[in-house]
N, CA and C of each residue as an Amber inpcrd file, in Angstrom:
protein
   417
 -15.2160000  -7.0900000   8.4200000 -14.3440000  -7.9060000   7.5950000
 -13.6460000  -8.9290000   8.4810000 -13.3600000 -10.0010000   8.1140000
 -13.1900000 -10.9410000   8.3990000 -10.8870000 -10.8150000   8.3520000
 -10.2380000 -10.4080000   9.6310000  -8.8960000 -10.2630000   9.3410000
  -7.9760000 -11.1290000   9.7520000  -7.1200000 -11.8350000   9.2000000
  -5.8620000 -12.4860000   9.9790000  -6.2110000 -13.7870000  10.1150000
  -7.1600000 -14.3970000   9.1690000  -7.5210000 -15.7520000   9.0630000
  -6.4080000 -16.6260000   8.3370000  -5.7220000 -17.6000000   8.8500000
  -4.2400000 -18.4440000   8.3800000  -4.6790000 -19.8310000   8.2340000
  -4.2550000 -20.3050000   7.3060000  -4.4660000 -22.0500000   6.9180000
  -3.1510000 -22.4160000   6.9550000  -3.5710000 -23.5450000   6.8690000
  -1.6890000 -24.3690000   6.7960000  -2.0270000 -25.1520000   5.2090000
  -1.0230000 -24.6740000   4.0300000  -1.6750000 -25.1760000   2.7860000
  -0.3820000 -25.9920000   2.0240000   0.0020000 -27.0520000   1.8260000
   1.3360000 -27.3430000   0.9940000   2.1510000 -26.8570000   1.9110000
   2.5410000 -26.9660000   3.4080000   3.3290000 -27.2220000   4.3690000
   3.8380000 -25.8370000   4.7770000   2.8690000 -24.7100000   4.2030000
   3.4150000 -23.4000000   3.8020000   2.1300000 -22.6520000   5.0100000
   2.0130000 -21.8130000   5.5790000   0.9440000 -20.3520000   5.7880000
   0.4100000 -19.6880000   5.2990000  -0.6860000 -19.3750000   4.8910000
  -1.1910000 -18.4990000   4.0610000  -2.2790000 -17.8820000   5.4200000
  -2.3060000 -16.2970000   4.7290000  -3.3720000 -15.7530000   4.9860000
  -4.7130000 -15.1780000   4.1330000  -5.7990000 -15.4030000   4.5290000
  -6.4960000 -14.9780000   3.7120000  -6.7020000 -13.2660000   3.9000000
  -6.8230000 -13.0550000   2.7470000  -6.4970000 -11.1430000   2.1340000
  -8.2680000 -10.7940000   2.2340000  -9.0530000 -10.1720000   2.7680000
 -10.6300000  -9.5970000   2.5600000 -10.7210000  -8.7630000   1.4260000
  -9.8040000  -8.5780000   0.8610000  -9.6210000  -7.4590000   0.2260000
 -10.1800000  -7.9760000  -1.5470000  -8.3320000  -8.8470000  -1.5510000
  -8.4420000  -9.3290000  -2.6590000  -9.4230000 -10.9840000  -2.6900000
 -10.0000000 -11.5160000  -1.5710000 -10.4510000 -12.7220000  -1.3020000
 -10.1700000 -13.7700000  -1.6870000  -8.7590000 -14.2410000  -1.6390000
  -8.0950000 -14.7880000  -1.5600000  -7.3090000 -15.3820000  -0.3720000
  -6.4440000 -16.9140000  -0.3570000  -5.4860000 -17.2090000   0.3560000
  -4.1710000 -17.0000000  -0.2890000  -3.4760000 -16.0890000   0.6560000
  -1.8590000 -15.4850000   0.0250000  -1.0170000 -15.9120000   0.6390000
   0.5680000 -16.4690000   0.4500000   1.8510000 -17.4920000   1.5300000
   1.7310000 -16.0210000   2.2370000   2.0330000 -16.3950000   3.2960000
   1.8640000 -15.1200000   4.6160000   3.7460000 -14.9690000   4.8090000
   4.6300000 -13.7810000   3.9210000   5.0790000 -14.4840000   3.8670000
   5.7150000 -12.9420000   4.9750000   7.3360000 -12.3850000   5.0700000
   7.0130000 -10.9090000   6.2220000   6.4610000  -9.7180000   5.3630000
   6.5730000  -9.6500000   4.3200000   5.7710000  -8.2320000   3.3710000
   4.4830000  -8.2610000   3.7870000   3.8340000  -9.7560000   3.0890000
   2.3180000  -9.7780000   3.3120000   1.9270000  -9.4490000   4.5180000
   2.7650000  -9.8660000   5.2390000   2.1660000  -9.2070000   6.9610000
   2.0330000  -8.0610000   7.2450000   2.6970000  -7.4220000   6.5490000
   2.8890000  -5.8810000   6.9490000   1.8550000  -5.4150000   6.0960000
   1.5500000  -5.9850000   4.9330000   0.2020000  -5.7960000   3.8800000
  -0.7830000  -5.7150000   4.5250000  -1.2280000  -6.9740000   5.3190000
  -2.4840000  -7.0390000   5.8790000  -2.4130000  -6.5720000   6.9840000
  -1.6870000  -6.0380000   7.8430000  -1.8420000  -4.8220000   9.0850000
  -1.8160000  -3.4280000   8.4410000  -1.3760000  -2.9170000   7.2650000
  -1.8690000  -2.0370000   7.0320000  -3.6460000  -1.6370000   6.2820000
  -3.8320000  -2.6000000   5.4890000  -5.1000000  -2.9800000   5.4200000
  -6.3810000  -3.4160000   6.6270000  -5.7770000  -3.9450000   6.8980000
  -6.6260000  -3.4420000   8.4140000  -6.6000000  -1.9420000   9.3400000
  -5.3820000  -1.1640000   9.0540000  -5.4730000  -0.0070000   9.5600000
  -6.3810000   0.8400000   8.6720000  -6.0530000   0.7160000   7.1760000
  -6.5120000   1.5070000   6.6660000  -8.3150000   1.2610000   6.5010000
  -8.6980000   0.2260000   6.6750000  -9.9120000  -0.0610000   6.8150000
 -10.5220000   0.2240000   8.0500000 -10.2010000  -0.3990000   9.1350000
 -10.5240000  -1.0180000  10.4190000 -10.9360000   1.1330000  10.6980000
  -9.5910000   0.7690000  10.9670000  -9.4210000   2.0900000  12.0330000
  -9.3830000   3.5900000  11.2770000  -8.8870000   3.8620000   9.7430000
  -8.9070000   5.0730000   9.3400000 -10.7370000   4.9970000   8.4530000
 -10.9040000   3.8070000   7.9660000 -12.5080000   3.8670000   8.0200000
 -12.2090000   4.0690000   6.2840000 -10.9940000   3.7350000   5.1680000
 -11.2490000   3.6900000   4.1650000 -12.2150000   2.7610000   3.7080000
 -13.2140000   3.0480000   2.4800000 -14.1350000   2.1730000   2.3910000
 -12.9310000   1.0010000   1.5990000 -13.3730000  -0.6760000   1.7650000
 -12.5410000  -1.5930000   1.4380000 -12.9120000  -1.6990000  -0.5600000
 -14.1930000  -1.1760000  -0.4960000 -14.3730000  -0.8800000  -1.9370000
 -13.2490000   0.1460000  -2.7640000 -12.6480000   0.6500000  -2.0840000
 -11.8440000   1.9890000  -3.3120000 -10.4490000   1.2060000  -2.8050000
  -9.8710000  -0.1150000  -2.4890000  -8.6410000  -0.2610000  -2.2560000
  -8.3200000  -1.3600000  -3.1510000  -7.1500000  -1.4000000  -3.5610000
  -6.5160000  -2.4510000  -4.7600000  -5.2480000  -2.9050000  -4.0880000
  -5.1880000  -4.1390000  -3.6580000  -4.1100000  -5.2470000  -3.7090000
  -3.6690000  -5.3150000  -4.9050000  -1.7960000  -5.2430000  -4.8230000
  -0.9920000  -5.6740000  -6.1280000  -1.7930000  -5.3150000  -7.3630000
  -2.1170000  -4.3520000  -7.5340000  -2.5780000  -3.1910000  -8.3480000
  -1.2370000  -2.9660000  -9.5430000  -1.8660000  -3.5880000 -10.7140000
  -0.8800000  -3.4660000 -11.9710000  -0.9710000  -2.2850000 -12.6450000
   0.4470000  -1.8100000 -13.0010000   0.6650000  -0.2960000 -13.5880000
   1.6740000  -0.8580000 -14.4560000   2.3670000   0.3000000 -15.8130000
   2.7750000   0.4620000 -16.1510000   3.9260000   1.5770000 -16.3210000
   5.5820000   1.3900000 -16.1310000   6.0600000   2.5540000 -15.5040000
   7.2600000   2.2740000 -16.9750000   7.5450000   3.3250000 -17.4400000
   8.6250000   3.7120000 -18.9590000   8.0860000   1.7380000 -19.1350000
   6.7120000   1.8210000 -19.9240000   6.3840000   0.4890000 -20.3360000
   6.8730000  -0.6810000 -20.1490000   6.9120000  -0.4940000 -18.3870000
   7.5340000  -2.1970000 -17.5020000   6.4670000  -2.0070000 -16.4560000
   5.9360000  -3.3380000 -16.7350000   4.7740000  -3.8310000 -15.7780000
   5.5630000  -4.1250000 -14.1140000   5.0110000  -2.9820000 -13.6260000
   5.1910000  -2.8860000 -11.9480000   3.5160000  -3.1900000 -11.2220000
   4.0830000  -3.7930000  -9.6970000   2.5790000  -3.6360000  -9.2080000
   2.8270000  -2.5260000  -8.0040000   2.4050000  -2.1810000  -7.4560000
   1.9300000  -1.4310000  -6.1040000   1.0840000  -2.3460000  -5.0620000
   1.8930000  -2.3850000  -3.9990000   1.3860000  -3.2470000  -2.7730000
  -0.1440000  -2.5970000  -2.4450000  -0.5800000  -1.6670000  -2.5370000
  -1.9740000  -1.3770000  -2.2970000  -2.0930000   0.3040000  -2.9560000
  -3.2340000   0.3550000  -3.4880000  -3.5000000   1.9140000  -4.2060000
  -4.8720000   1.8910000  -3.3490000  -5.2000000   3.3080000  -3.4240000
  -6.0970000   3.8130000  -2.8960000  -7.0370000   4.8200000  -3.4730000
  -8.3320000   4.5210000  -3.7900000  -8.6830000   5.3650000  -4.9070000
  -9.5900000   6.5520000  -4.4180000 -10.2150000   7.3650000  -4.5890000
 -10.8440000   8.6920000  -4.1770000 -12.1740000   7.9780000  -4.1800000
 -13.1600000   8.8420000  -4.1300000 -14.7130000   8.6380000  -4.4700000
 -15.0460000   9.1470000  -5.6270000 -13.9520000   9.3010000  -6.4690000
 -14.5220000   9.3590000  -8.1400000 -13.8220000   8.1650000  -8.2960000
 -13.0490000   7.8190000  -8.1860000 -12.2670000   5.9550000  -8.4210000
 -11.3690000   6.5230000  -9.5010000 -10.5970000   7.4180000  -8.7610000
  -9.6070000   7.9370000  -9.2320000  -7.8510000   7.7690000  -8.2620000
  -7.0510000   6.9360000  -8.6490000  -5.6000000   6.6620000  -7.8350000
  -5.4170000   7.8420000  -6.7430000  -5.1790000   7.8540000  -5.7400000
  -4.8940000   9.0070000  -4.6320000  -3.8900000   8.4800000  -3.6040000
  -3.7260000   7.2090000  -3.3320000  -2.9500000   7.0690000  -2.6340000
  -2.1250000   5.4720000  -3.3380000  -0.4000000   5.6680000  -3.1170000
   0.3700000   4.0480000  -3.5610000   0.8850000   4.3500000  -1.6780000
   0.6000000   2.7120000  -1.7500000   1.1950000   2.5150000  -0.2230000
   2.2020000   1.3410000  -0.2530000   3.4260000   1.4230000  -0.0050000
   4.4040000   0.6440000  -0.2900000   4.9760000   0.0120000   0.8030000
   4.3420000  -1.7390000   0.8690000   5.1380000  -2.2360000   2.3400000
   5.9520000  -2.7840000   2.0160000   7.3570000  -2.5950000   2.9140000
   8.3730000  -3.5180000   3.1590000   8.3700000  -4.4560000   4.2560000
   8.5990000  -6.0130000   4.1140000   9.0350000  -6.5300000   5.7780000
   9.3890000  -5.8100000   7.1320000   9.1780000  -5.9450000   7.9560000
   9.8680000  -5.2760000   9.0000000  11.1750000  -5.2890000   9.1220000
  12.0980000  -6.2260000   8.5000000  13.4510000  -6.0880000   8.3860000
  13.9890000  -4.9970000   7.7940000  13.3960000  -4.6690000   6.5640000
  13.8050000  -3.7110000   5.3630000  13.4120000  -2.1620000   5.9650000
  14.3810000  -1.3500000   6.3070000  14.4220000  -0.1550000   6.8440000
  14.0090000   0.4620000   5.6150000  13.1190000   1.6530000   5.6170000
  11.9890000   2.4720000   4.9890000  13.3910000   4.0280000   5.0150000
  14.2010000   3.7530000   3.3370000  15.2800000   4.3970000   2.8210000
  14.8300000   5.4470000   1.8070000  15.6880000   6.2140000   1.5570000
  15.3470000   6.9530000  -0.0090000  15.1320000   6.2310000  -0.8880000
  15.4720000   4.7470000  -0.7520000  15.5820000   4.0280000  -1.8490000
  13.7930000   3.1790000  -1.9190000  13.4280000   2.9450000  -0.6300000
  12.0840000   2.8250000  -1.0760000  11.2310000   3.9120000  -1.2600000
  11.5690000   5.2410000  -1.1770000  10.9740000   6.7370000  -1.4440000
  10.9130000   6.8380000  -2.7440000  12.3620000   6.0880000  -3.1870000
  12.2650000   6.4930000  -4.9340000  11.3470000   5.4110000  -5.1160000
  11.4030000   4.5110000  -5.3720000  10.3930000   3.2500000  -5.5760000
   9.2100000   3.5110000  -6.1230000   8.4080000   4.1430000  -4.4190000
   6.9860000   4.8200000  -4.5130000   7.0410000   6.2730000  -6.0250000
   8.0710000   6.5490000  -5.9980000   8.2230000   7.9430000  -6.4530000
   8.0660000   7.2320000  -7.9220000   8.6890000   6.3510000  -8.7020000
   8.6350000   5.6720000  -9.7460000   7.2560000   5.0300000 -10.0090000
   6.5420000   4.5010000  -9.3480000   5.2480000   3.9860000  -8.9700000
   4.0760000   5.0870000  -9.5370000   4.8140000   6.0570000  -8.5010000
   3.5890000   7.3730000  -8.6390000   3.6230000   7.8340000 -10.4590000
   4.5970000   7.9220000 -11.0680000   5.1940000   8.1660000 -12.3400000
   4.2730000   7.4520000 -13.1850000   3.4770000   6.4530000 -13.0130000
   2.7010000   5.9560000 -13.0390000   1.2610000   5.8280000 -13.0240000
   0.5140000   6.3720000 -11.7890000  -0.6560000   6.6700000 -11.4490000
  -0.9180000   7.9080000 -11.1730000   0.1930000   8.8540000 -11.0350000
  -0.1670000  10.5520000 -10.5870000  -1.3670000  10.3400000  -9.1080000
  -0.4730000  10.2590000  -8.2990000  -1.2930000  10.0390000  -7.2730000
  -1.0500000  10.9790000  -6.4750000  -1.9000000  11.7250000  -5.1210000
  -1.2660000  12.6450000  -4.0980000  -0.6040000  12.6640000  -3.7830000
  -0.5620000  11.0080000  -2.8350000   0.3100000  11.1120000  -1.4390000
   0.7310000   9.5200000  -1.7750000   1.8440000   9.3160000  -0.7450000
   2.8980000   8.1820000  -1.0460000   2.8320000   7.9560000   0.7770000
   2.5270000   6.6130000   0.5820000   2.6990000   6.1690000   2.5710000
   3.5740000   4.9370000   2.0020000   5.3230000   4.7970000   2.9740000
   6.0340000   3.8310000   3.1790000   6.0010000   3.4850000   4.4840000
   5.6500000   1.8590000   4.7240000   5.5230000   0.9460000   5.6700000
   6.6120000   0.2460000   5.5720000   7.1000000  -0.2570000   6.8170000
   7.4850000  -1.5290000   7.2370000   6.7930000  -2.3450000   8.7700000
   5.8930000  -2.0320000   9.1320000   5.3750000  -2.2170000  10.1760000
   5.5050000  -1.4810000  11.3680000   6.4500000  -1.2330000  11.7160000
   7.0970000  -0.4990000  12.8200000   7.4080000   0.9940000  12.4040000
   7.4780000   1.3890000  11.3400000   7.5810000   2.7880000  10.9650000
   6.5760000   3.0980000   9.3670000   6.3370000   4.2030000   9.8380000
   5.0840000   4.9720000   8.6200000   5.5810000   6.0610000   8.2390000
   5.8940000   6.3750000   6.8910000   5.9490000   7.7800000   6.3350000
   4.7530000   8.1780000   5.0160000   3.9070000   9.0560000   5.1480000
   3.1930000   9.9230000   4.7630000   3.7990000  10.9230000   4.1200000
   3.3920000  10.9750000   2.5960000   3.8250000  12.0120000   2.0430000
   2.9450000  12.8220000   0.7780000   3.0440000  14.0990000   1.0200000
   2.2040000  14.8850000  -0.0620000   2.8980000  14.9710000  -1.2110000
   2.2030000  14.8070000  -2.2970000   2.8680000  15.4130000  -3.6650000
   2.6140000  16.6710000  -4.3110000   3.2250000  17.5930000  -4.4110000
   2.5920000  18.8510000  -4.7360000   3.7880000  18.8560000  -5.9910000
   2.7320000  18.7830000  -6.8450000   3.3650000  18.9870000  -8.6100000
   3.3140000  20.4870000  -9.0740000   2.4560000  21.4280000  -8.4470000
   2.4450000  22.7360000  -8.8320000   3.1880000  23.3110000  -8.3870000
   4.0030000  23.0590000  -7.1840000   5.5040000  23.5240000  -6.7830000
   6.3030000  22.8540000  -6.8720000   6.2380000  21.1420000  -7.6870000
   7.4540000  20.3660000  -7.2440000   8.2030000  19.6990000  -6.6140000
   7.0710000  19.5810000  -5.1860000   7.9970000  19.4140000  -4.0970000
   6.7810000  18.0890000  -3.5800000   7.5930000  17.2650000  -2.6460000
   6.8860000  16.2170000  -1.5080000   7.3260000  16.5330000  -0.4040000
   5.8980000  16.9920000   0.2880000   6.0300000  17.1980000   1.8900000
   5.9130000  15.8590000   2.8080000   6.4180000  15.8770000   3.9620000
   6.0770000  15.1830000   4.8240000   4.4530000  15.3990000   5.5870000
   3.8560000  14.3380000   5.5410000   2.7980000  14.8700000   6.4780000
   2.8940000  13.5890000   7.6980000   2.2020000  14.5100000   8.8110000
   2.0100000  13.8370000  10.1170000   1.0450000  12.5660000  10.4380000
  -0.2220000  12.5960000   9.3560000  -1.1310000  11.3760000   9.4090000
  -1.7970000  11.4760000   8.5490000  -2.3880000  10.5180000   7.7330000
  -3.0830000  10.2600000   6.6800000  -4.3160000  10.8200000   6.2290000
  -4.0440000  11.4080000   4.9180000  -5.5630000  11.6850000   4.4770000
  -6.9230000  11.2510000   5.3050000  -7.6540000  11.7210000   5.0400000
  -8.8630000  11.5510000   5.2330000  -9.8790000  11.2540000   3.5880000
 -10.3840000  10.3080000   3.2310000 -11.1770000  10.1290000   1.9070000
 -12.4720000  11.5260000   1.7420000
């Protein structure tokens, strides 16, 4: 895949996304978008086929998106991955976010980014509870 390709468009930056194949304003979220998309491709080896950019849901019938979903090999939701800028410290408050998101897609696991920090998390609905985990699924 072709990553981290930038134009100069209407006096603005854009990067182009492989994903969604598109040029997007590069703006600090998107950055943190497309370094995790490259992790999750590049280096954890998700196929780029089961991943969704700004992925539209419906949450108590208000159209939310999710910065990237991740789908199984039945093309079934398994993972919402939620980036913030690197400014925006990774709070309960973007935990609930994902957690509202998931309310949504019933997904496993919940990964919050800001570039510089990663949290991984399990959802276990048959006890109720979200664990922390140490590193990411495997597909």
């Amino acid at each position: 895949m072709n990553w981290f390709n930038t134009i100069m468009e209407d006096g603005r930056v854009k990067v182009f996304d492989p994903i969604r194949k598109i040029y997007c304003a590069l703006t600090p979220e998107e950055e943190v978008r497309q370094k995790m998309l490259y992790y999750l491709v590049e280096q954890k080896k998700y196929p780029s086929g089961l991943i969704a950019v700004e992925y539209s849901i419906k949450v108590n019938n208000l159209p939310k998106r999710c910065d990237i979903v991740v789908f199984n090999k039945e093309a079934k939701p398994m993972m919402i991955v939620e980036c913030k800028a690197e400014s925006v410290p990774i709070t309960q408050k973007v935990l609930d976010q994902a957690i509202r998101y998931y309310s949504g897609l019933n997904v496993e696991y919940l990964l919050l980014t800001n570039g510089k920090t990663m949290y991984c998390y399990r959802i276990d609905m048959e006890n109720q509870k979200i664990e922390s985990l140490n590193e990411l699924p495997n597909l």
